[in-house]
C-alpha positions as CSV (number, residue, x, y, z in Angstrom):
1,X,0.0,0.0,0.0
2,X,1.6,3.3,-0.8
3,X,2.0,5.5,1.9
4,X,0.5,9.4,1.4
5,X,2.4,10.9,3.7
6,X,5.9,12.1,3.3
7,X,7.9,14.1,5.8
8,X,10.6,16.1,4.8
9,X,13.6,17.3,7.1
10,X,15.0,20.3,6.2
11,X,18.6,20.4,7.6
12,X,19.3,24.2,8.7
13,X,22.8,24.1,9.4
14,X,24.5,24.3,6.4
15,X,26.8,21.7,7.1
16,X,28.8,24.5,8.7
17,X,32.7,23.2,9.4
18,X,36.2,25.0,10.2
19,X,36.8,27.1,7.2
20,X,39.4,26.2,5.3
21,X,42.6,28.7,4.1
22,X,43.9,29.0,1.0
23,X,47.0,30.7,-0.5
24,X,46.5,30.2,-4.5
25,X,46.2,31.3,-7.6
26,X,45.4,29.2,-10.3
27,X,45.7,31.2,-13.2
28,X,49.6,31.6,-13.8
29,X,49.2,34.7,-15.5
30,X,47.9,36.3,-12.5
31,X,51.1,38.0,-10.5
32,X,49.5,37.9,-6.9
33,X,48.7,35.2,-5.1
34,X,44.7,35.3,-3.0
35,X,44.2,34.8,0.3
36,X,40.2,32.7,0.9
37,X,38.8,31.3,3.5
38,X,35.3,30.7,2.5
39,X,35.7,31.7,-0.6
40,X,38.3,32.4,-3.4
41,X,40.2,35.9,-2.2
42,X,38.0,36.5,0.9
43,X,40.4,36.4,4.2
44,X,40.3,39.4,5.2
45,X,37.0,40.6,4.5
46,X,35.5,37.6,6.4
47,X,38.0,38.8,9.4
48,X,36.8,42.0,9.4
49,X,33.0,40.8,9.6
50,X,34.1,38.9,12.4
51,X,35.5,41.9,14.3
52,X,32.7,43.9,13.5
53,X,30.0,41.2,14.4
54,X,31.3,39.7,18.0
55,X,31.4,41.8,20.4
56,X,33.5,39.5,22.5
57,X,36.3,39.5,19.3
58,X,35.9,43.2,19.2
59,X,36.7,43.5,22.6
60,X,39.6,41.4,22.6
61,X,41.1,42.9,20.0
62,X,40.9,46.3,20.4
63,X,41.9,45.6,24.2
64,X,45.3,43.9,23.4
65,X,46.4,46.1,20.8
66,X,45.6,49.0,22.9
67,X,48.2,47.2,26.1
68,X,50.9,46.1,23.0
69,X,51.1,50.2,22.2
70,X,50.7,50.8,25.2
71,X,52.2,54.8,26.3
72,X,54.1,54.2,23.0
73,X,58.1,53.6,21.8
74,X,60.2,55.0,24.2
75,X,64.0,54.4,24.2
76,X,66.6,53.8,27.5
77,X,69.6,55.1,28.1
78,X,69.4,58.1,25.6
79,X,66.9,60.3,27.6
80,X,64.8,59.6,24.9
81,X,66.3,60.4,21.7
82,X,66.2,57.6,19.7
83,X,62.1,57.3,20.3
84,X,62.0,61.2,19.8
85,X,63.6,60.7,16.3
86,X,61.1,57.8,15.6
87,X,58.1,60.0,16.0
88,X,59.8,62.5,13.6
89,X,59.1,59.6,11.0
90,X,55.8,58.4,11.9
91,X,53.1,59.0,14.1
92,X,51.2,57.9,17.0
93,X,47.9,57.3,15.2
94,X,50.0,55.7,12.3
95,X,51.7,53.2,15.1
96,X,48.3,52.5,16.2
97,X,46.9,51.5,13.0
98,X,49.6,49.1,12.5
99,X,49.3,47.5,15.9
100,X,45.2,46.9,15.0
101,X,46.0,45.7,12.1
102,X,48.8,43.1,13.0
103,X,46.5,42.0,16.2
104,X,43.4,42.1,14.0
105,X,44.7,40.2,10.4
106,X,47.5,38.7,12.2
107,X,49.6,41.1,9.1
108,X,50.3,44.0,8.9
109,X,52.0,46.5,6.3
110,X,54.0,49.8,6.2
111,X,54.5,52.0,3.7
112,X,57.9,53.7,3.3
113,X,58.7,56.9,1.9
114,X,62.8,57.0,0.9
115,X,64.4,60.8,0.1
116,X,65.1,60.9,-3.8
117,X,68.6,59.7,-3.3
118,X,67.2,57.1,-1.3
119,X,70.4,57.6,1.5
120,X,67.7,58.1,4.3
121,X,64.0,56.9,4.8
122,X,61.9,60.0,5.3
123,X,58.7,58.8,6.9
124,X,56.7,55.6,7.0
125,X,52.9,55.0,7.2
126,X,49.9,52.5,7.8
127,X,49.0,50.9,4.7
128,X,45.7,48.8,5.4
129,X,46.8,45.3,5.0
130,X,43.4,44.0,3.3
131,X,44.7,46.3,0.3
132,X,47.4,44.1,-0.3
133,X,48.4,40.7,-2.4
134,X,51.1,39.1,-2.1
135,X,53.8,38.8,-5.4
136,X,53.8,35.0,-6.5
137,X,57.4,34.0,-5.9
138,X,59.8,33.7,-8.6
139,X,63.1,31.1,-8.4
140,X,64.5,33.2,-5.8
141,X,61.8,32.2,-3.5
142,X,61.6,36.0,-1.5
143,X,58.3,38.2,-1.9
144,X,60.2,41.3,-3.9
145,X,56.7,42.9,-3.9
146,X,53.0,43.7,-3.4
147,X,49.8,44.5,-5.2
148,X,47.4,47.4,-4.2
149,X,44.3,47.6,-5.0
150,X,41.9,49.9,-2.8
151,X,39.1,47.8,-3.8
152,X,40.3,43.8,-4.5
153,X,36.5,43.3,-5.7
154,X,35.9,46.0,-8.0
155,X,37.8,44.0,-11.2
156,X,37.9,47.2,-13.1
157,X,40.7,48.7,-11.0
158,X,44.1,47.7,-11.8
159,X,46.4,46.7,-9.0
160,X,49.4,48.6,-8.5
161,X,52.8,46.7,-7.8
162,X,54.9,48.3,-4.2
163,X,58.6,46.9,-4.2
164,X,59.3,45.0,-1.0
165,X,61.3,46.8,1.5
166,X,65.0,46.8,0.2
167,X,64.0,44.8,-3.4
168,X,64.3,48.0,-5.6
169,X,65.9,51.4,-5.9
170,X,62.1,53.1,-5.6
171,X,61.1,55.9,-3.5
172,X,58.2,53.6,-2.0
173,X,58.4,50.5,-0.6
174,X,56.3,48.6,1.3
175,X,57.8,46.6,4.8
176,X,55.4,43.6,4.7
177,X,55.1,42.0,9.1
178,X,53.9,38.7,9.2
179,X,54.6,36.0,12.1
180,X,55.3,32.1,11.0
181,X,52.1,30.5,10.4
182,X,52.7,26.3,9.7
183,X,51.6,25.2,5.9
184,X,51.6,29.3,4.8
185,X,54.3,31.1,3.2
186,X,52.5,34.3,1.6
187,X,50.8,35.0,4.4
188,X,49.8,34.5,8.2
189,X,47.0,33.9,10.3
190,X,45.7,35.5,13.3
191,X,46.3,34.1,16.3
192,X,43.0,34.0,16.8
193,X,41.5,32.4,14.3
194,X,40.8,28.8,15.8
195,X,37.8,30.9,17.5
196,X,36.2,32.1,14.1
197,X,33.3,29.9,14.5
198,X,32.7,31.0,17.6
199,X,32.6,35.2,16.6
200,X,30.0,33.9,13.9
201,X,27.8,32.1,16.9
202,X,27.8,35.1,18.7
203,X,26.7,37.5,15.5
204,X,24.3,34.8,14.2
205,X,23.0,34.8,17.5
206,X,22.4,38.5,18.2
207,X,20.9,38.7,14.9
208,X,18.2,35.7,16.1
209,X,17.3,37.7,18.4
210,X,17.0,40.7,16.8
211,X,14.8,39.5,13.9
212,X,12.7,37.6,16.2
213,X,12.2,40.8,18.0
214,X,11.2,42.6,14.8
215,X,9.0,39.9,13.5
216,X,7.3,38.3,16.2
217,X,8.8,35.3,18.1
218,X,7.9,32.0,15.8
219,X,8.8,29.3,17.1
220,X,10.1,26.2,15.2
221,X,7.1,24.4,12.7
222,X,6.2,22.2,10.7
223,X,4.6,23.3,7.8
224,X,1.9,20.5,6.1
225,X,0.8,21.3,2.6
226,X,-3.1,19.2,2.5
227,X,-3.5,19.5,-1.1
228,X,-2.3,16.1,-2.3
229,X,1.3,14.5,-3.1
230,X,3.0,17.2,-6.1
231,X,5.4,15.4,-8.4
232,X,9.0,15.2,-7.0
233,X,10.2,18.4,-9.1
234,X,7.5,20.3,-7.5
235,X,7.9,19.4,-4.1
236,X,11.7,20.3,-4.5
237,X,10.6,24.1,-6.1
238,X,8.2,24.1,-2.6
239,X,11.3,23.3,-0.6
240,X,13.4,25.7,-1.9
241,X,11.2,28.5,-1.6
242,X,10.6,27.8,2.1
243,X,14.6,27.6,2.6
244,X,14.8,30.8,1.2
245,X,12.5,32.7,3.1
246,X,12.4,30.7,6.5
247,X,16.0,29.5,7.0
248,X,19.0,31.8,8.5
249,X,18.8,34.0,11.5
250,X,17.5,36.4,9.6
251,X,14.4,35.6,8.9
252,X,13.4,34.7,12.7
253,X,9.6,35.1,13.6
254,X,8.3,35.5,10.0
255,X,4.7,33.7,9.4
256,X,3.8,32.2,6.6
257,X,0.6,33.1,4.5
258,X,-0.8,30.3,2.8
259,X,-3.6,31.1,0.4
260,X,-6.3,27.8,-0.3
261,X,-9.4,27.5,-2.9
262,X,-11.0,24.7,-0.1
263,X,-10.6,25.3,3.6
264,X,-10.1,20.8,3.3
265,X,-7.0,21.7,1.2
266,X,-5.9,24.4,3.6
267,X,-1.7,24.6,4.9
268,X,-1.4,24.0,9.0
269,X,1.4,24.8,10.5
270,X,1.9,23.1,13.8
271,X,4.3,24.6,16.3
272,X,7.1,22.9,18.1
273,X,7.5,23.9,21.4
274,X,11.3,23.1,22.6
275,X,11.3,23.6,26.5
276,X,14.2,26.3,27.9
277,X,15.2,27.2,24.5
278,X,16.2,30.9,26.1
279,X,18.6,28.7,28.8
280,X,20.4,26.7,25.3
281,X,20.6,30.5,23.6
282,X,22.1,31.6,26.8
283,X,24.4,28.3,26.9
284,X,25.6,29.2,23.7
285,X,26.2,32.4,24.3
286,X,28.3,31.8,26.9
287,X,30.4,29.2,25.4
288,X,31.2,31.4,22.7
289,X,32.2,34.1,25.1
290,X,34.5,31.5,26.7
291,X,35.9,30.2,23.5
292,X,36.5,33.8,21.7
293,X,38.5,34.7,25.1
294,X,40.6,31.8,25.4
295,X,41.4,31.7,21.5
296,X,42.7,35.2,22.3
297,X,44.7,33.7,24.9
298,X,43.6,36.3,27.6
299,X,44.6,34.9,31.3
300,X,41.3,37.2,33.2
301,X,38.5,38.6,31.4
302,X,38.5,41.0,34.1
303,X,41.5,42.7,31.8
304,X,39.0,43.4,29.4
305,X,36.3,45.1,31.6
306,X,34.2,41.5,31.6
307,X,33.3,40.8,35.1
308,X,32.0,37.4,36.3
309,X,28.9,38.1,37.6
310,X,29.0,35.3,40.5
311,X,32.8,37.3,41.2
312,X,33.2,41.2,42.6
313,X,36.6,43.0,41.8
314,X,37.6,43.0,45.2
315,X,38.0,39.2,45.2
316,X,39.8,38.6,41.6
317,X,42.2,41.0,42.8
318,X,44.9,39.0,42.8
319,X,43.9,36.7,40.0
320,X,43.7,40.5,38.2
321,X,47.1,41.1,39.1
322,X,48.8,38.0,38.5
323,X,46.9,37.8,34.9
324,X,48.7,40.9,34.1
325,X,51.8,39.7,34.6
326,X,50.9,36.5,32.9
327,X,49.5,38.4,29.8
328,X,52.4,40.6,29.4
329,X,55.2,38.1,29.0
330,X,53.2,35.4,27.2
331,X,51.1,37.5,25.0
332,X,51.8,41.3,24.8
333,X,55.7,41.5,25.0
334,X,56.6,38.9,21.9
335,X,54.3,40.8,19.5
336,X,55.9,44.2,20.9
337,X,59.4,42.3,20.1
338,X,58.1,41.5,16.7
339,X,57.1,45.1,16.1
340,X,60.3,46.5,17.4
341,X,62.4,44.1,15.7
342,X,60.3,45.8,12.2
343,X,61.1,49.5,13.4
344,X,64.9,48.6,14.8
345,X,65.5,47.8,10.9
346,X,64.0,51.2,9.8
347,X,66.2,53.0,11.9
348,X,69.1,51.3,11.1
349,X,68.7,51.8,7.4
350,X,69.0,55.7,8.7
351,X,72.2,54.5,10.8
352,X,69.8,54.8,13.9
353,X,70.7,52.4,16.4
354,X,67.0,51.3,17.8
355,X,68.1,48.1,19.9
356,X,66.8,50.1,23.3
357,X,63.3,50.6,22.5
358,X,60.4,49.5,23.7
359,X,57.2,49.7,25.0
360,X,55.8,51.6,27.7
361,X,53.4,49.8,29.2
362,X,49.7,50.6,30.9
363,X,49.6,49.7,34.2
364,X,46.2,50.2,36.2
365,X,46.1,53.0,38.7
366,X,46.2,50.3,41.9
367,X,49.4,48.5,40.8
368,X,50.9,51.9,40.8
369,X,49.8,52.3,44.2
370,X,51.2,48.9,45.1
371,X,54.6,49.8,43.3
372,X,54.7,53.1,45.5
373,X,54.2,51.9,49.0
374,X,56.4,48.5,48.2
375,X,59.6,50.5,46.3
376,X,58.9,54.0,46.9
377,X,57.8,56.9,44.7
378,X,60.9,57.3,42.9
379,X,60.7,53.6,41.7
380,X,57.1,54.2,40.5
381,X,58.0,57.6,38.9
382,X,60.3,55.8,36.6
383,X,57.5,53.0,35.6
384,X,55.0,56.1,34.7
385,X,54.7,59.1,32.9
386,X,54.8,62.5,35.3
387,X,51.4,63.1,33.8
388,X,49.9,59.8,35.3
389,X,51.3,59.8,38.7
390,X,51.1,63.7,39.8
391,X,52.7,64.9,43.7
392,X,53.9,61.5,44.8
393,X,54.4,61.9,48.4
394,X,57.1,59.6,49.8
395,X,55.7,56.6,51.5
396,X,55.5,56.8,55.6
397,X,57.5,55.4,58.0
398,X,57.2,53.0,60.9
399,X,58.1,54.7,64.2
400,X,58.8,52.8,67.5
401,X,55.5,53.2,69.8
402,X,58.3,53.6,72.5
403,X,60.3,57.0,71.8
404,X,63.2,56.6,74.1
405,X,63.7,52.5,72.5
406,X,66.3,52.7,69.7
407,X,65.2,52.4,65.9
408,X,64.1,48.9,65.3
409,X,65.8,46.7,62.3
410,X,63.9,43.9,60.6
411,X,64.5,40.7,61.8
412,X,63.0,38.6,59.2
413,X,64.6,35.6,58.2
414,X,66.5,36.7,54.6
415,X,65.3,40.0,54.1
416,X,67.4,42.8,52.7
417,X,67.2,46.3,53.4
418,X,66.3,47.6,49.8
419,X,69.0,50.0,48.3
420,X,67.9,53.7,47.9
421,X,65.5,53.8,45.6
422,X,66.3,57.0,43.8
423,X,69.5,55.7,42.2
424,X,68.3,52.7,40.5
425,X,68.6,52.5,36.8
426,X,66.2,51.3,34.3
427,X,68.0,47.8,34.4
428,X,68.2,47.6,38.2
429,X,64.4,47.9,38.2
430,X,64.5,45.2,35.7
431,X,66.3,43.0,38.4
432,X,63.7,43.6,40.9
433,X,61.9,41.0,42.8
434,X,58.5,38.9,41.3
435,X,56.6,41.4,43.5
436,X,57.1,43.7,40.9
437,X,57.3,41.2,37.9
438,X,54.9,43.9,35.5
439,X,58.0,46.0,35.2
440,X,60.4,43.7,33.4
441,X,58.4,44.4,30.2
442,X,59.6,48.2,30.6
């Protein structure tokens, strides 16, 4: 006996796996190679709509490249000089860009500006690094160039070739900063990117929400059609038009009008209630959340201004403070080192020697306070900018309850009376003790 009645699953998903990249070009006439992830030559623009989407990746993102510039590129030993020249060259918002960029794309580019007998550079810019493809490689194998295009899309724009830094006698040249990335050569990835899935849950999810909102709050259906069995081809049509007006985030909460000659023939739609779905949407939410922050490798959300809501400040304080120390050497200072080692070469071709810079770092107002009363304002002065640490009073001292007893010495088991403060040099407060461990990335 044939059966009537046939149920269709529609699979909403997509099938949606770990994208894929690719550095190719298969047409050899083509002198640049793409960069895809979900498509041909679209790495970059899918990064950037995952920056702009999660608010989590946002956040991370703009947070660490905001501590890897930190107060900006100061220099030791010099009083300064050598990070005074540098910003005769560039500029803070240009240093900025290129930090944003690095953290964000996981490359970033520069743009060099040479005098026209090319013995000095004379400035050097942000050049956004999603204008950019890469030279295919000749037998040499080095990148001795770059293709700019301010629109990669737009076909009827033709992309203009940027000698690599020191591959031509040009007066522009473009110093390309990428970090190893395994199976790449042309490129890098982020090092963030094994999160990507996770900044689309959190923009697919936000726009649920939002179009269920705007259109009413449907829950999940099934749709019968009561009008008989259609031929296959016209069932497939019927299933097609549905996908492409019910399925996606999207289209959340729209209804569906069903017009009928008979009300015998007419279309039901029969909700399906799933119990708690809010609690799964929250789950998911929160998982992404996790995942985004751990992909980013930060030690505390509390860095970013994300407080646990079960958790005050007051008692992640020293989980705060130890995660700064923590996100410092493992994830702030070797980008700053990568960056430096970039600039160090750009000051050297001006016969600049730039091995003392660095980065001055942000440290929150209560470390400083901690710094102060443990090594004394002097120590703390050196850490900070005068601006951010005005009339430092010099901490107070213990005095004997008894007047007439002499001056009491510590008697502690291995401690030292610190040395006077004032005299220590930028390395000796290097040296210092773990208490103060946030210093040794000054």
């Amino acid at each position: 006996m044939e059966n009537k009645n046939t149920i269709k699953v529609v699979n909403l998903s997509g099938g949606y796996i770990q994208p894929r990249i690719s550095e190719n070009n298969l047409d050899k006439r083509v002198k640049w190679i793409s960069y895809g992830i979900e498509g041909h030559d679209d790495f970059f623009t899918t990064l950037t709509m995952r920056y702009e989407g999660s608010q989590t990746n946002q956040a991370c993102i703009n947070s660490l490249a905001d501590m890897i510039y930190g107060k900006g590129v100061k220099s030791r030993n010099d009083d300064g000089a050598t990070s005074d020249y540098l910003y005769t060259l560039t500029t803070e918002a240009e240093m900025k860009k290129i930090i944003l960029d690095f953290k964000l794309y996981g490359n970033a580019a520069i743009q060099i500006t040479y005098s026209p007998d090319r013995t000095r550079i004379i400035g050097f810019y942000h050049l956004p690094v999603p204008t950019l493809r890469a030279e295919r490689v000749e037998e040499s194998g080095e990148i001795t160039g770059y293709y700019y295009s301010p629109d990669w899309e737009n076909k009827k724009i033709k992309p203009v070739r940027i000698p690599a830094f020191g591959c031509s006698q040009d007066e522009v040249e473009v110093a390309y900063i990428k970090s190893y990335s395994p199976m790449k050569f042309y490129y890098s990835t982020p090092d963030y990117y094994s999160c990507i899935q996770y900044c689309a849950v959190e923009e697919e999810i936000s726009n649920l929400h939002l179009s269920n909102i705007r259109n009413g709050f449907l829950p999940t259906s099934i749709i019968n059609f009561n009008n008989g069995m259609p031929p296959i081809e016209e069932r497939a049509v019927i299933e097609s038009a549905i996908k492409n007006s019910f399925t996606g985030t999207s289209n959340a909460g729209k209804f569906v009008l069903s017009f009928n000659e008979n009300p015998e023939y007419a279309t039901t739609v029969t909700p399906i209630n799933i119990p708690n779905l809010h609690n799964q949407y929250e789950l998911i939410a929160k998982e992404a959340e996790i995942a985004i922050i751990k992909a980013h490798r930060i030690t505390s959300p509390l860095l970013l201004g994300i407080r646990d809501q079960s958790k005050g400040f007051s008692s992640n304080a020293d989980e705060l403070k130890t995660s700064y120390d923590l996100m410092y050497a493992w994830v702030i200072n070797p980008t700053q080192q990568e960056l430096l080692a970039v600039i160090e070469q750009l000051l050297n071709y001006n016969n600049v020697e730039a091995d003392n810079l660095y980065f001055m770092p942000l440290i929150p107002f209560g470390f400083i306070a901690e710094i102060t009363a443990d090594a004394g304002a002097s120590v703390a002065q050196q850490v900070i900018s005068d601006e951010d640490l005005p009339d430092i009073e010099q901490p107070a001292q213990d005095v004997a309850e008894d007047a007439s007893e002499p001056e009491r010495t510590n008697e502690e088991i291995g401690y030292t009376q610190p040395a006077d403060t004032t005299t220590l040099s930028t390395q000796e407060l290097l040296e210092m003790s773990s208490d103060l461990r946030h210093l040794n990335y000054v």
